[in-house]
Structures are given as structure tokens and as C-alpha cells.
DRENGU-724963 format. One record per residue: x, y, z of N, C-alpha, C in turn; residue in three letters. Coordinates in Angstrom, 3 decimals, padded with zeros to 6 digits. Example, Ala and Ser with C-alpha at 12.3 -4.5 7.8 and 13.67 -1.06 7.14 Angstrom:
TORVEX, n_u, n_v, n_w, ca_u, ca_v, ca_w, c_u, c_v, c_w, r
TORVEX, 013.190, -005.690, 007.800, 012.300, -004.500, 007.800, 013.200, -003.300, 007.800, ALA .
TORVEX, 012.850, -002.250, 007.080, 013.670, -001.060, 007.140, 012.900, 000.030, 007.870, SER .
This chain:
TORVEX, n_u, n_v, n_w, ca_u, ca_v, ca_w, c_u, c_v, c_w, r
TORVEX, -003.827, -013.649, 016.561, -004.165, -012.491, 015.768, -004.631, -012.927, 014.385, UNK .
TORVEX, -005.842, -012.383, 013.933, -006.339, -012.658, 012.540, -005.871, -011.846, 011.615, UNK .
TORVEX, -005.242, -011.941, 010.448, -004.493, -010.924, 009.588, -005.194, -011.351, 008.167, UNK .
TORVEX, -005.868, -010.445, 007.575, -006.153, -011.152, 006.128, -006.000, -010.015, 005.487, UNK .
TORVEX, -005.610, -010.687, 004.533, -004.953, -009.877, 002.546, -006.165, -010.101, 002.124, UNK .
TORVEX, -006.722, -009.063, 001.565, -007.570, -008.969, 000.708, -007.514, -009.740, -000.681, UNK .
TORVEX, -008.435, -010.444, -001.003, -008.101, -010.758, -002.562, -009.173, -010.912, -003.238, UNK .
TORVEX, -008.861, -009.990, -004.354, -010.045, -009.003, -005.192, -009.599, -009.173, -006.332, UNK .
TORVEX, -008.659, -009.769, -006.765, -007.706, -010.283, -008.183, -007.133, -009.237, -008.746, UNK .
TORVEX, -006.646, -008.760, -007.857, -005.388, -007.711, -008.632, -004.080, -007.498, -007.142, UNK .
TORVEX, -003.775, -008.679, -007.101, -002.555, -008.924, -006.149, -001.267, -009.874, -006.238, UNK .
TORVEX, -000.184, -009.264, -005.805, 000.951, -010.486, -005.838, 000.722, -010.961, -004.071, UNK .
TORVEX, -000.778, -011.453, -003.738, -000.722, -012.033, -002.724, -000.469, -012.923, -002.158, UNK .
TORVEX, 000.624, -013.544, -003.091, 001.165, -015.419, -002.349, 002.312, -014.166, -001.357, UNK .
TORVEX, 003.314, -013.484, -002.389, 004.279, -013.095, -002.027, 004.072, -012.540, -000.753, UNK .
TORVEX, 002.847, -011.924, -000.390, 002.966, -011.042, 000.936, 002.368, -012.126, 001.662, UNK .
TORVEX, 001.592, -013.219, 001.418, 001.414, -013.780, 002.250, 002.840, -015.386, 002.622, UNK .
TORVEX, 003.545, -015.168, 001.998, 005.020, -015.891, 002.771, 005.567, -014.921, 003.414, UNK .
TORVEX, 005.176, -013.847, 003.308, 006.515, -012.994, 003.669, 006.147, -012.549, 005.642, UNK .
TORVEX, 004.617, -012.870, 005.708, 003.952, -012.948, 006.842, 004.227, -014.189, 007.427, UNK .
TORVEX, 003.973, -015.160, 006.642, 004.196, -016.528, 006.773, 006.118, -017.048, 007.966, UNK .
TORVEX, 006.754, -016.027, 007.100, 008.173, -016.085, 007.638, 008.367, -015.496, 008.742, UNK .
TORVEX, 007.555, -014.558, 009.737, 007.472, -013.852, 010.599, 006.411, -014.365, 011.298, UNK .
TORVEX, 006.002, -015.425, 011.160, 005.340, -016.632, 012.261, 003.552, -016.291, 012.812, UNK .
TORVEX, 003.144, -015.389, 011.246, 002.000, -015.119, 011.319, 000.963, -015.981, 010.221, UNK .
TORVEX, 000.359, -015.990, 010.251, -000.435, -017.054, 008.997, -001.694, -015.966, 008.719, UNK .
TORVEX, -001.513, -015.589, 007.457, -002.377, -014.828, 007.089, -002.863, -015.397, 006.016, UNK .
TORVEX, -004.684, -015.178, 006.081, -005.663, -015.646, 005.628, -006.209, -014.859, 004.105, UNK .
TORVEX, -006.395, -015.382, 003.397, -006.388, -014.670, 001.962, -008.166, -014.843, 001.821, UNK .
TORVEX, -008.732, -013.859, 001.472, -010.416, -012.982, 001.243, -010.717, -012.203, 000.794, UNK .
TORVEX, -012.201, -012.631, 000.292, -012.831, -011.236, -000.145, -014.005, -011.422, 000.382, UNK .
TORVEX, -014.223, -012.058, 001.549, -015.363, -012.049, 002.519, -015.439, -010.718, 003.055, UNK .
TORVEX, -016.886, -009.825, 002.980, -016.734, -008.868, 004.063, -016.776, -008.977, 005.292, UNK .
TORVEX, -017.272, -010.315, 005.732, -016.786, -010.348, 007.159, -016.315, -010.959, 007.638, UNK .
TORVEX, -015.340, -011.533, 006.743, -013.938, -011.780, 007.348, -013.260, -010.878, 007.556, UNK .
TORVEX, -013.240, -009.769, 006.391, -012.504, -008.908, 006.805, -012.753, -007.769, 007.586, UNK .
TORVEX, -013.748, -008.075, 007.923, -014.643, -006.576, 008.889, -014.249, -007.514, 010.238, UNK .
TORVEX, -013.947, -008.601, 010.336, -013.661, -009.208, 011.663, -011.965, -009.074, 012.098, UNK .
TORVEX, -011.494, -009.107, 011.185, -010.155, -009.001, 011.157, -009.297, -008.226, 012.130, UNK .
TORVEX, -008.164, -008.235, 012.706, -007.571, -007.947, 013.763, -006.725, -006.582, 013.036, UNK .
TORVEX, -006.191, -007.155, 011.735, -005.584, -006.394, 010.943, -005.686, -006.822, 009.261, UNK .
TORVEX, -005.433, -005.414, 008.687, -005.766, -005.945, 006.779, -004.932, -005.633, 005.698, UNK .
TORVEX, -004.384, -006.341, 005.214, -003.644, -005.909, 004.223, -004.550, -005.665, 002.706, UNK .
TORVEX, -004.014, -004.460, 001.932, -004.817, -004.055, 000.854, -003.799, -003.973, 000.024, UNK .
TORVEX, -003.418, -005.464, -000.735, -002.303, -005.130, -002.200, -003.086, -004.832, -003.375, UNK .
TORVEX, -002.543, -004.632, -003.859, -002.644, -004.064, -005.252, -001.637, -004.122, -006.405, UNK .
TORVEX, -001.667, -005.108, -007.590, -000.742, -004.910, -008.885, -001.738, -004.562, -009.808, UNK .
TORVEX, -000.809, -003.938, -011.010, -002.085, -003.993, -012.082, -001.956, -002.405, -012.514, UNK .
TORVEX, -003.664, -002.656, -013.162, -004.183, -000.970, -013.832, -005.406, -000.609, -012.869, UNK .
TORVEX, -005.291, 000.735, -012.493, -006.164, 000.836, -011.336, -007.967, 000.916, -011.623, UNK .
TORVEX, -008.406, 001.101, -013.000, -009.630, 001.171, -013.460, -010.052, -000.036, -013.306, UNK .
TORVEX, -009.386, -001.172, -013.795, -009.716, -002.488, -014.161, -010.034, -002.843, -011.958, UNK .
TORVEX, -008.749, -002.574, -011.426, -008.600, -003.041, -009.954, -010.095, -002.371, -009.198, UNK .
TORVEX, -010.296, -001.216, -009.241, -011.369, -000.624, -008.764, -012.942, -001.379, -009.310, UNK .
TORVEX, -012.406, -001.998, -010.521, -014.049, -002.405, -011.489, -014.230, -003.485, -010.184, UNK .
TORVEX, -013.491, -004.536, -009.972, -013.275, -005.782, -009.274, -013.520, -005.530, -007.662, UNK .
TORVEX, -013.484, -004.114, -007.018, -013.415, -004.089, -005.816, -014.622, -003.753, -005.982, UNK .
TORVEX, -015.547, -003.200, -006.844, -016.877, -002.687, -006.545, -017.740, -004.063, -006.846, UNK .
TORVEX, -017.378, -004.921, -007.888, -018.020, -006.264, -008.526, -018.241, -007.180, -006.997, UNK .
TORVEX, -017.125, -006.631, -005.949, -017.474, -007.663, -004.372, -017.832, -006.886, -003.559, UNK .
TORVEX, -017.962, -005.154, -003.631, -018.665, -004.746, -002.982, -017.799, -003.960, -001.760, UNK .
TORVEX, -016.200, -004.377, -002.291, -015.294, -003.922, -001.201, -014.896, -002.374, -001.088, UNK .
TORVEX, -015.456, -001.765, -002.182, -015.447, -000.459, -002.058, -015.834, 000.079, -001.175, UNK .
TORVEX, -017.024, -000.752, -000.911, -017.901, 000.281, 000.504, -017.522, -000.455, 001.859, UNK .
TORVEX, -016.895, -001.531, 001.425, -016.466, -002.396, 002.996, -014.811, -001.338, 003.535, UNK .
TORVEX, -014.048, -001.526, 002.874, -013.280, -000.911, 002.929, -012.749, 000.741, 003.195, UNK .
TORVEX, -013.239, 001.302, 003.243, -013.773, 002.898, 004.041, -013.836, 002.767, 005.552, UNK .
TORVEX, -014.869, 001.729, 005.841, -015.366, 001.627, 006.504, -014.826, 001.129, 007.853, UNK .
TORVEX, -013.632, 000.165, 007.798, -012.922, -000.672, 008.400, -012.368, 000.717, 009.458, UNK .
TORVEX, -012.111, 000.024, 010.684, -011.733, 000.291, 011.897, -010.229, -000.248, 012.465, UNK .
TORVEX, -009.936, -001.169, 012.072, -008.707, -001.988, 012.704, -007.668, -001.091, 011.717, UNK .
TORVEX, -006.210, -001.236, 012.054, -004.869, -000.867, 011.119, -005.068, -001.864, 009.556, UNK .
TORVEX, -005.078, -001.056, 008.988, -005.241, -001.486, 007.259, -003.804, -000.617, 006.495, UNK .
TORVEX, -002.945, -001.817, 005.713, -002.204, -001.522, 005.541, -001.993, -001.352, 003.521, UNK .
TORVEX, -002.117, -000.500, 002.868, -002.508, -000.690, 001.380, -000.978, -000.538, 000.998, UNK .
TORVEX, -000.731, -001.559, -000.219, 000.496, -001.880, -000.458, 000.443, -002.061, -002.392, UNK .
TORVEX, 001.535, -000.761, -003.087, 001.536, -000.239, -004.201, 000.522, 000.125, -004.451, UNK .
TORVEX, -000.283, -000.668, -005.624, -001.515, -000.183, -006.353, -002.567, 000.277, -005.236, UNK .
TORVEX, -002.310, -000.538, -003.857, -003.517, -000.856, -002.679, -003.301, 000.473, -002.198, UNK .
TORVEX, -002.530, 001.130, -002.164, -002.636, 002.674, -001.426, -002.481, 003.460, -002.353, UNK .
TORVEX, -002.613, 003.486, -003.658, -003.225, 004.853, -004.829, -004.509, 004.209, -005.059, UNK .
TORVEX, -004.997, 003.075, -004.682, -006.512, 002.870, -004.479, -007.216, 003.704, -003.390, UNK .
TORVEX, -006.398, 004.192, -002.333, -007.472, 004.803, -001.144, -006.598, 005.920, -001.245, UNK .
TORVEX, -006.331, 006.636, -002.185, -006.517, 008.226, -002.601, -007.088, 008.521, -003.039, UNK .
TORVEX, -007.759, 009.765, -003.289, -008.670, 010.263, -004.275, -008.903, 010.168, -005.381, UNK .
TORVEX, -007.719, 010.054, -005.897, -008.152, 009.845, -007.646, -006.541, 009.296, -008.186, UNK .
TORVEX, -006.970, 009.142, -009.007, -005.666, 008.578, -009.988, -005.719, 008.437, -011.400, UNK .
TORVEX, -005.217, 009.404, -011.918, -004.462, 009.889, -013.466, -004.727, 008.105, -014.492, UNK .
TORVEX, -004.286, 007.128, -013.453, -004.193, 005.957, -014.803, -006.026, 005.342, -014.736, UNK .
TORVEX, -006.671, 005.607, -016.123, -007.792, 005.442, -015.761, -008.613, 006.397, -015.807, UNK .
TORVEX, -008.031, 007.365, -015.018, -009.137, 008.529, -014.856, -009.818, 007.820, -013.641, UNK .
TORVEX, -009.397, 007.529, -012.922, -010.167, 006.442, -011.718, -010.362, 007.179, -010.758, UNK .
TORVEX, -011.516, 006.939, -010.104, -011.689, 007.328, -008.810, -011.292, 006.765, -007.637, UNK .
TORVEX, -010.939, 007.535, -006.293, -010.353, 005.976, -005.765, -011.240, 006.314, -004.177, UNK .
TORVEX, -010.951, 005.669, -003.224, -011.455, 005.485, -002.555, -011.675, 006.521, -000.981, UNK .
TORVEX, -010.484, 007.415, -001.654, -010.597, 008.925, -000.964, -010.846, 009.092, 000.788, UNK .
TORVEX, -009.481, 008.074, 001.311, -009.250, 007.378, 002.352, -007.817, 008.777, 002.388, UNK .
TORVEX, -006.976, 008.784, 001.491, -006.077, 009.594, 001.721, -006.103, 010.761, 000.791, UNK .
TORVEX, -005.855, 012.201, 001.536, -005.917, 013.600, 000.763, -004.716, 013.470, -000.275, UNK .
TORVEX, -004.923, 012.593, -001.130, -003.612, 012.885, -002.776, -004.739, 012.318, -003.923, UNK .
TORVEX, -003.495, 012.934, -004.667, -003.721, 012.640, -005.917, -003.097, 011.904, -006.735, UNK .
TORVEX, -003.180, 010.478, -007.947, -002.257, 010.053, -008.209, -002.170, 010.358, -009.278, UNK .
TORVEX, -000.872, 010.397, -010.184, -000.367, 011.022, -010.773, 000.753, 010.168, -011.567, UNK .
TORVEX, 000.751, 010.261, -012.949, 001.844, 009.513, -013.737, 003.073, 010.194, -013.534, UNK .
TORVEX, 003.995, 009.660, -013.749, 005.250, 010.097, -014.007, 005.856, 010.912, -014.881, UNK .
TORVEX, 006.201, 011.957, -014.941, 006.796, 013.014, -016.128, 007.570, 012.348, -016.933, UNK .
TORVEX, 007.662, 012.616, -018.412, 008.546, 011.705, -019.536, 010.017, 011.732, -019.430, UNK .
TORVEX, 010.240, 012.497, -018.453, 011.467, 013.088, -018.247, 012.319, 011.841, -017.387, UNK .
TORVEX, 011.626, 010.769, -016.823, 012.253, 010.010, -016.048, 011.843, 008.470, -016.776, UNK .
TORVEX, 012.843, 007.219, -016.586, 012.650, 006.171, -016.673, 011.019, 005.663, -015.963, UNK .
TORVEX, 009.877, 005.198, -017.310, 008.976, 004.715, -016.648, 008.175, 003.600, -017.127, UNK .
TORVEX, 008.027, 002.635, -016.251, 007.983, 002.294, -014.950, 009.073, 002.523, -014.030, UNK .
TORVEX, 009.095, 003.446, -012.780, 010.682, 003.278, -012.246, 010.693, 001.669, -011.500, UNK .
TORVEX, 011.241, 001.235, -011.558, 011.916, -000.582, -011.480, 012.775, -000.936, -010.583, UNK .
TORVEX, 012.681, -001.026, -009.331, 014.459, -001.294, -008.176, 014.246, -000.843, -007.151, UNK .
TORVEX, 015.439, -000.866, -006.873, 015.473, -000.281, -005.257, 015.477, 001.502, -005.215, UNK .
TORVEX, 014.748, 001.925, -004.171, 014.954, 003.378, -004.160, 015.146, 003.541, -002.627, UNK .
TORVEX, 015.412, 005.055, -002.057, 015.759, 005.456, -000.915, 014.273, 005.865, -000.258, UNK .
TORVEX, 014.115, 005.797, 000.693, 012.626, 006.306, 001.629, 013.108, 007.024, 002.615, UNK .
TORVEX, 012.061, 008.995, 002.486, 012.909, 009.340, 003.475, 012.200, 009.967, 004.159, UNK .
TORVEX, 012.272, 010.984, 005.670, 011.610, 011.848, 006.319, 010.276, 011.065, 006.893, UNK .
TORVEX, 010.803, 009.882, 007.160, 010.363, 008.600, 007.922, 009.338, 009.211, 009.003, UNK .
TORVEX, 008.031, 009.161, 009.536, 007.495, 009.844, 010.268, 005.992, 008.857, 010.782, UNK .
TORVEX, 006.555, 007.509, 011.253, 005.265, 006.554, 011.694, 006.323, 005.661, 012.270, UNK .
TORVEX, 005.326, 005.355, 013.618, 005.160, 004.062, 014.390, 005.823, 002.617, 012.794, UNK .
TORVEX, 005.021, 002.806, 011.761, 005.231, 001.994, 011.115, 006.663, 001.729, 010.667, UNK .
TORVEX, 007.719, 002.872, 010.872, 008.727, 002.578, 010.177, 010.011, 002.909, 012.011, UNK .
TORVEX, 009.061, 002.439, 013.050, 010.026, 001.851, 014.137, 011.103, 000.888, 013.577, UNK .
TORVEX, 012.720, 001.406, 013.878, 013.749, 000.844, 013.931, 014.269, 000.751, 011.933, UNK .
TORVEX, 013.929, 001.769, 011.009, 014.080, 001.940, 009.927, 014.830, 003.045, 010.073, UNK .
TORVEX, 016.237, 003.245, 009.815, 016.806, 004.445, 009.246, 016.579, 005.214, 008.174, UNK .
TORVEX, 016.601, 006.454, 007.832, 016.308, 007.341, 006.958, 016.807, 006.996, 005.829, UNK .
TORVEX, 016.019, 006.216, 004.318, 017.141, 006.426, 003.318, 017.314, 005.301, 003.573, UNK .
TORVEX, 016.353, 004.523, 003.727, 016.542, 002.677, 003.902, 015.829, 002.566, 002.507, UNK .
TORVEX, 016.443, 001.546, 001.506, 016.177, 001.071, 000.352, 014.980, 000.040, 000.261, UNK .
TORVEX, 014.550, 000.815, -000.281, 012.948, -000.258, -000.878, 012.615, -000.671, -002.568, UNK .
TORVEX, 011.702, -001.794, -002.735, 012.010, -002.061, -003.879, 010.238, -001.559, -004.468, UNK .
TORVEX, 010.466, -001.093, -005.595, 009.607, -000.158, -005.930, 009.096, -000.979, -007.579, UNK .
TORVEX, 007.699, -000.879, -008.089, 007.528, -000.974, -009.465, 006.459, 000.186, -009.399, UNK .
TORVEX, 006.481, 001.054, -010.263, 005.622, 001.495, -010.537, 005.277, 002.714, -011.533, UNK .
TORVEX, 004.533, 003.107, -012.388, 004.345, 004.197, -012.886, 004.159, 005.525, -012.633, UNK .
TORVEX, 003.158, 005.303, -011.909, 002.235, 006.471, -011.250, 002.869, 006.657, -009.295, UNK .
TORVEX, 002.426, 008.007, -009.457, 003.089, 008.358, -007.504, 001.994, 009.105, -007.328, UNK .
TORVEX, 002.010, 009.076, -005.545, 000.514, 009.666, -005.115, 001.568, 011.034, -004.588, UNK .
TORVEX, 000.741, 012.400, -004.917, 001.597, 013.686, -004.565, 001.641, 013.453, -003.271, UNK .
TORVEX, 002.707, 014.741, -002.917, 002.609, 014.968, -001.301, 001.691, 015.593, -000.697, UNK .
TORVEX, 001.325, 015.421, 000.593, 000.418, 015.830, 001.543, 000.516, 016.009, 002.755, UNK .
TORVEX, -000.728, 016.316, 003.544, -000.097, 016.906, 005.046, 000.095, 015.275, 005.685, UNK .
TORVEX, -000.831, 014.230, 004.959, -000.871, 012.948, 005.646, 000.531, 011.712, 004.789, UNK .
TORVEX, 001.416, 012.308, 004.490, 003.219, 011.513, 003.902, 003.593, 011.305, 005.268, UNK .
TORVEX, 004.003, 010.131, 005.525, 004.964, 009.663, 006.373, 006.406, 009.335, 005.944, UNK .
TORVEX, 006.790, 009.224, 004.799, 007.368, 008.919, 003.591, 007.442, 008.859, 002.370, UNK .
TORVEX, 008.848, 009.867, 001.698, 009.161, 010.353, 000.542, 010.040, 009.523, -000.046, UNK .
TORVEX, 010.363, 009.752, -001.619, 011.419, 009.342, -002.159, 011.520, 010.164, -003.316, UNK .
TORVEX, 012.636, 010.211, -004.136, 013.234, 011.457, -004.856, 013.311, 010.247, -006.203, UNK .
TORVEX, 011.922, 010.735, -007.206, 012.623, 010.110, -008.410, 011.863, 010.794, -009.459, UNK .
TORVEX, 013.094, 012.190, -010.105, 012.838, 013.251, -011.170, 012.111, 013.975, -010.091, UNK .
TORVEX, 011.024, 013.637, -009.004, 010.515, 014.838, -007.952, 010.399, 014.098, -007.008, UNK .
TORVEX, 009.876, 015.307, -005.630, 009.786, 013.772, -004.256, 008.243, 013.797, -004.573, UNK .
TORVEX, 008.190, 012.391, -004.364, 006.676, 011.517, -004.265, 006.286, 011.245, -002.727, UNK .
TORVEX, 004.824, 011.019, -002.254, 004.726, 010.536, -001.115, 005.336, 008.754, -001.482, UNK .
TORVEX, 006.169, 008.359, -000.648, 006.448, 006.723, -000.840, 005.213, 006.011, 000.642, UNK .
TORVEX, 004.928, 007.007, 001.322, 004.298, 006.204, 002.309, 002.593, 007.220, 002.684, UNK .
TORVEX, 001.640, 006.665, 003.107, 000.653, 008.093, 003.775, -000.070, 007.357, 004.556, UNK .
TORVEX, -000.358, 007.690, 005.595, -000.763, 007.572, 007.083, -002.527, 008.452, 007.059, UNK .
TORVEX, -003.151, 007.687, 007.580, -004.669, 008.551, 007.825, -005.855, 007.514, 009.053, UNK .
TORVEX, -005.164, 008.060, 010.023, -006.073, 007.650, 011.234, -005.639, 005.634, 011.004, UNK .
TORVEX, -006.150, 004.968, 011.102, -005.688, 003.366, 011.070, -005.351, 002.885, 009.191, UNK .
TORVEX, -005.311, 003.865, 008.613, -005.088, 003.679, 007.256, -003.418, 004.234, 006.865, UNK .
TORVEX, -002.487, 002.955, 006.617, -001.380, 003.354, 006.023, -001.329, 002.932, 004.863, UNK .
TORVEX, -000.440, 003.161, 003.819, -000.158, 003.228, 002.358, 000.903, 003.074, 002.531, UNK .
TORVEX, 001.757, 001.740, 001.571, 003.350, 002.164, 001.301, 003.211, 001.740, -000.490, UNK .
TORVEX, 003.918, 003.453, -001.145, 003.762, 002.745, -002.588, 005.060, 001.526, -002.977, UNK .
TORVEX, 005.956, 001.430, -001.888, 006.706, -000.022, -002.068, 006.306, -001.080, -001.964, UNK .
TORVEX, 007.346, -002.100, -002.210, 006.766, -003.713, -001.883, 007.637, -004.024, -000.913, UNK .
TORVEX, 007.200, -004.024, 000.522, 008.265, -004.442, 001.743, 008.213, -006.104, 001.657, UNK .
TORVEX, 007.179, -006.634, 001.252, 007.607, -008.383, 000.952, 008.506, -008.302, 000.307, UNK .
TORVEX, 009.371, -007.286, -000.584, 010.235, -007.977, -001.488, 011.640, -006.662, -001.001, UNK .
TORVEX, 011.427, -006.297, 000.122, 012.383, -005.408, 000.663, 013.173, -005.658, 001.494, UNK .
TORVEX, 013.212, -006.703, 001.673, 014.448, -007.712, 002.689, 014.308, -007.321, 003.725, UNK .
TORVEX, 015.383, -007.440, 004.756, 015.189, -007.224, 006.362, 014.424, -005.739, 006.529, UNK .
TORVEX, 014.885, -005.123, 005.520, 013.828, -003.676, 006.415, 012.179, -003.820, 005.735, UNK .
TORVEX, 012.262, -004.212, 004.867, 010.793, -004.491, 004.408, 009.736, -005.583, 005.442, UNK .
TORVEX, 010.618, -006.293, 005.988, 010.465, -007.524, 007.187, 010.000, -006.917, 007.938, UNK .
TORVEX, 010.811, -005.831, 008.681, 010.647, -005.271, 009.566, 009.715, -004.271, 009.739, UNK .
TORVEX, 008.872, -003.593, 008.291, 007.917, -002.688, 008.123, 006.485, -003.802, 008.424, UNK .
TORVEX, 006.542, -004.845, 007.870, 005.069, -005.275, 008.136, 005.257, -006.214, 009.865, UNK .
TORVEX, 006.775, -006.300, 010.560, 006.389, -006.367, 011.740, 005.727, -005.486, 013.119, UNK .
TORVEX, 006.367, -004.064, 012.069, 005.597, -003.256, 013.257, 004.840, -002.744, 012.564, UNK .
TORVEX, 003.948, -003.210, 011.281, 002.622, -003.536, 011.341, 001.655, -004.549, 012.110, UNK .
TORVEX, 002.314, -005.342, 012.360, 001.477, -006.365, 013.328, 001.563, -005.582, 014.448, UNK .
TORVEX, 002.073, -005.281, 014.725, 002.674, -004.744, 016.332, 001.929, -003.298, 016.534, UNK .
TORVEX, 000.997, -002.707, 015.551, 000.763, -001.261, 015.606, -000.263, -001.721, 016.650, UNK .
């Protein structure tokens, strides 16, 4: 199986790529479009500010590669408020893969929220053998609202989508490389979708 992480320079992609690495897959790091248009499966991370991340995906052209893709594509933090519609940090447009909107955090709550949080109302193939309210480790400012396409919520000051699902396009705004056995277990039955 060919698995490649995108890399467009706005990723903690060593981390997801050991964390594949430990689950006896070897995933290939690119910003070839056809590598990744060949690809079996794709990971889409994302750290960072999303104006600057979007400048860099259009500078390789992956804006328009990326839509486009057919195989299970999996966008991870910044990588799945990139394929929503829009997003508040920036004023950015995004790639309008998933019906949300992203959205900063009200002043009312600790922000960046920073740690582990609960994920709930679990509703994908992707989160086979995950109990409800399994702890994930989260950085982030901004949350993509809810929609008809959430597979997963989490409650922080309001519920946020934590996960969104759209035809071979999933989003988790967590980091399952850094989510221990259940985070393990989210990008195995990503391979496995």
C-alpha cells in the first residue's frame, strides 16, 4: 500500500510519519502531484496559520490537486479546517471539501485550548473499536462548526465538530500521532478504510 503525507511546509510530518512507521506502514513524504494522485491513501497535516498554509498549497498547485483526489484522504488539525469552506484566522478561504465554517474561539475559554479532550457521538468506520469520550490530544485555536457531515464532537465552552466525514474525505481537528493507543488505532482503520 502507498500512503503519502503531503508536504507543503506547514506540517509536524516526521511525527505522523513514525507514528505510521510504528504500525508497519512506511509512508512517503510529497508534494508531487502524482505521487499523490497515485497514492493508495493521503494524509493532509496541517500546523501553523491557515493564510500563510493555503499561500504554500496554491505556490505547488495542491489546491487544485487536492479536491480532486479519489482515494480516502485523511486531513489532520490545520489539514481539515483547510478543506472547509472558510476560516475566520486569515479571512482564508479554504478548500470547501467540507460544509463548515472555521471559527475562533470565544474569549470566554482558555486559547489555544492545549491537552487532552473527550471525542464524542463517534459516527465513522474511522473510529472502529474507539469508545465514546476517548481522549485526544488537541492544539488549537480555531474549531470548524457543526454540520450534517460531524462524525465527531467535543465540548470546549461549546460542542465543536472534532471530526467531518465527506464522501473519501475525513478531517480530525486532533493529533491521533500524539493520541496514544486510540490515536494508533484511528489512523489504523484509516489504512484499513
Amino acid at each position: 500500500m502507498k500512503l503519502v503525507i503531503i508536504d507543503y511546509g506547514a506540517g509536524n510530518i516526521k511525527s505522523i510519519q513514525f507514528a505510521f512507521n510504528r504500525l508497519g506502514v512506511n509512508a512517503v513524504l510529497s508534494n508531487n502531484p502524482e505521487e499523490i494522485i497515485s497514492a493508495d491513501k493521503v494524509i493532509f497535516p496541517g500546523v501553523g496559520e491557515a493564510s500563510s498554509a493555503m499561500v504554500m498549497l496554491k505556490q505547488s498547485k495542491l489546491d487544485l490537486v487536492i479536491p480532486k483526489l479519489k482515494q480516502p484522504v485523511l486531513g489532520i488539525c490545520l489539514g481539515m479546517q483547510l478543506l472547509c469552506h472558510s476560516t475566520e484566522e486569515g479571512s482564508t478561504k479554504g478548500l470547501g471539501i467540507f460544509d463548515a465554517h472555521v471559527k475562533r474561539f470565544p474569549n470566554n475559554v482558555k486559547v489555544p485550548q492545549m491537552g487532552w479532550n473527550a471525542i464524542s457521538n463517534l459516527k465513522s468506520d474511522l473510529f472502529k473499536g474507539i469508545k465514546d469520550n476517548a481522549f485526544m490530544y488537541l492544539v488549537h485555536s480555531y474549531y470548524a462548526e457543526l454540520s450534517n457531515q460531524v462524525i465527531a464532537t467535543t465540548n470546549y465552552g461549546l460542542e465543536y465538530a472534532s471530526a467531518l466525514e465527506n464522501n473519501n474525505f475525513y478531517g480530525v481537528q486532533f493529533h491521533p500521532e500524539k493520541s496514544s493507543l486510540d490515536g494508533e488505532r484511528i489512523l489504523k482503520n484509516f489504512i484499513e478504510l
